[in-house]
C-alpha positions in Angstrom: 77.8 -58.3 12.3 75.1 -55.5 12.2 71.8 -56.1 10.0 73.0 -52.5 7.8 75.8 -53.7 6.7 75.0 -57.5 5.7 72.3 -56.1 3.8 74.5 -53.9 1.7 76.4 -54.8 -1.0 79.1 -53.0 0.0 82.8 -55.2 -0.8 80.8 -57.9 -2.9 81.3 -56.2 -5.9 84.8 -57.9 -6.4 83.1 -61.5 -6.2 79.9 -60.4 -8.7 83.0 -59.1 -11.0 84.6 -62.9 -11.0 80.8 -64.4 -11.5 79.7 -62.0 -14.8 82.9 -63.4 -16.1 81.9 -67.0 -15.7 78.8 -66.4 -17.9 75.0 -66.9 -18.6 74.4 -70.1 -18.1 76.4 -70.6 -14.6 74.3 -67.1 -13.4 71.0 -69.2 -14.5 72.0 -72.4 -12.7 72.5 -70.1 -9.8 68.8 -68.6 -10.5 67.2 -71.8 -11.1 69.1 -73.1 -7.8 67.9 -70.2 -6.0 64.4 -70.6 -6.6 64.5 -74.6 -5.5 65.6 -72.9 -1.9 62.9 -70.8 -2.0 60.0 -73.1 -2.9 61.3 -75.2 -0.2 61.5 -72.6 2.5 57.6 -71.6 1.6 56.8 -74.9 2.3 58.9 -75.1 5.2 57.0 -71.5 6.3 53.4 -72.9 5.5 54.3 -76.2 6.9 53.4 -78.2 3.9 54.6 -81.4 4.4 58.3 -83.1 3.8 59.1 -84.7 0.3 59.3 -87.9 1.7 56.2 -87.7 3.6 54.6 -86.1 0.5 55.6 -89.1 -1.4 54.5 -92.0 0.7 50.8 -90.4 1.3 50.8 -90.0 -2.8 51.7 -93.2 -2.9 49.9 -94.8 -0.4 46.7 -93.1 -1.6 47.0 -93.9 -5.3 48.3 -97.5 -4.4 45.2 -98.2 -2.0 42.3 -96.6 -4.1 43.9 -98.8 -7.4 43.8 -101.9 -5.9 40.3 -101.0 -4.1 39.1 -100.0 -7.5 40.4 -103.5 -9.3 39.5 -106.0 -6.6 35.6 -104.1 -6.7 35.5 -104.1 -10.3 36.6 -107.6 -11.0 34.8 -108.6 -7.9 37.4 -110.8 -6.6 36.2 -110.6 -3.5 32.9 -110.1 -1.9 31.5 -107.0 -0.9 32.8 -103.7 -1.2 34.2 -103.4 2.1 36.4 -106.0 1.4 38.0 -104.5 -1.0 38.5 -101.4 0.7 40.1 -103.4 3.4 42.5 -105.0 1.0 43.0 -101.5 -0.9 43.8 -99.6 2.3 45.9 -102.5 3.4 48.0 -102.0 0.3 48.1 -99.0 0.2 49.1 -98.5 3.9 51.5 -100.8 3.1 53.2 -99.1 0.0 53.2 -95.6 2.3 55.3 -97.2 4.5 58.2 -98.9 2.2 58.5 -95.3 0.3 58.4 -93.5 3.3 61.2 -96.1 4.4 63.1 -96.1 1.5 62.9 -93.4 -0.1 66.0 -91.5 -0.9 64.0 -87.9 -0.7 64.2 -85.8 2.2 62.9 -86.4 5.5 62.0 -82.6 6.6 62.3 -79.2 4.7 65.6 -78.6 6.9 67.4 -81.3 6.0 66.0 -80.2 2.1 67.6 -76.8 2.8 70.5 -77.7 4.3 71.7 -79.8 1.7 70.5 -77.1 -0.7 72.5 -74.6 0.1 75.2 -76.8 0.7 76.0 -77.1 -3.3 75.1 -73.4 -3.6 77.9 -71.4 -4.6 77.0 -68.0 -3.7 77.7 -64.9 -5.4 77.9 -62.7 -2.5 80.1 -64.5 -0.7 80.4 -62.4 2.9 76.8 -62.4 3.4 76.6 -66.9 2.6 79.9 -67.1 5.4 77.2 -64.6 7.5 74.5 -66.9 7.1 76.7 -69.9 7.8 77.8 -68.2 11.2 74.1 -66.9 12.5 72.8 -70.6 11.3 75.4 -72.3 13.5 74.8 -69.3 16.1 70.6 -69.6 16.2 69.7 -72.7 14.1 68.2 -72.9 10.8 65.6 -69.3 11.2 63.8 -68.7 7.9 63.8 -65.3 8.4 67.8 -65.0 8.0 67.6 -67.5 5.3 65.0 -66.0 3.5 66.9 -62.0 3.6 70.6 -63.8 2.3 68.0 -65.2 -0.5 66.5 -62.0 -1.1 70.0 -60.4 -1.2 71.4 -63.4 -3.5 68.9 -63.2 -5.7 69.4 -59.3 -6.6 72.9 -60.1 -7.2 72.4 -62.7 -9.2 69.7 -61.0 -11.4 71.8 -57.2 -11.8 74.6 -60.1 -12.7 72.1 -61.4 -15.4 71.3 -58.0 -16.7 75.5 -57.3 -17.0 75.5 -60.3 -18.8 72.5 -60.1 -21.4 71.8 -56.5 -21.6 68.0 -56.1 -22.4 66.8 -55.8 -26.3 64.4 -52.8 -25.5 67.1 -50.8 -24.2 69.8 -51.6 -26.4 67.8 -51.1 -29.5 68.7 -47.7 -31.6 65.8 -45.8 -33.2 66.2 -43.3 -35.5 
């Protein structure tokens, strides 16, 4: 399908009709869902890493320089670097069973794959165009972040039908 005319919203306005009627609170879901996808495809862009990793090293960090800090103070053991041997230990240790176990995602694809799995889209030709140029080239940011970019403007001229703004619909005399 040509770029023109899966970024128009030409034939979508049946499906944003059927949405307006479901209400506010579904077309904020959608919002709220919407900008999950796109925190975790800035990450994804800037490489930041994956929740689970993310986790572990938090984890693993905090863990190690606790116990370093309470076997030092309480002088347990002897010596300082003792207790950074025991605290790195640890928290080695703890890093590794959360990165294990952990029920968070292993990389930012699997995060927005499964995100856009539960998403319901409003514009529903450009999501089955996404779903066909994903299975075509693989999970490209780019083409995820334009169907965001067009979701998104759907979604908020489907707020605005909803909750007209206060400014304009106030009457002065």
């Amino acid at each position: 399908m040509n770029r023109e005319k899966w970024m128009s919203t030409e034939g979508y306005e049946s499906g944003l009709q059927a949405e307006i009627k479901l209400g506010q609170d579904s077309l904020r879901d959608k919002n709220g869902l919407l900008f999950v996808i796109e925190v975790v495809l800035y990450s994804c862009a800037k490489g930041y890493p994956a929740p689970r990793s993310a986790a572990a090293l938090f984890v693993g960090v905090g863990a190690g320089f606790a116990v370093a800090w309470g076997v030092a103070y309480m002088s347990m053991l002897d010596g300082v670097g003792t207790s950074l041997l025991v605290g790195g230990l640890l928290g080695l240790i703890c890093g590794v069973v959360v990165y294990r176990y952990s029920s968070l995602h292993r990389s930012h694809i699997d995060h927005l794959d499964d995100l856009l799995s539960q998403y319901e889209p409003l514009v529903k030709q450009a999501y089955i165009d996404l779903q066909e140029e994903i299975g075509r080239d693989g999970f490209e940011l780019q083409s995820i972040d334009k169907w965001l970019q067009q979701e998104r403007r759907a979604v908020t001229k489907a707020l605005r039908t909803v909750s007209p703004s206060k400014f304009l619909s106030k009457k002065v005399t």
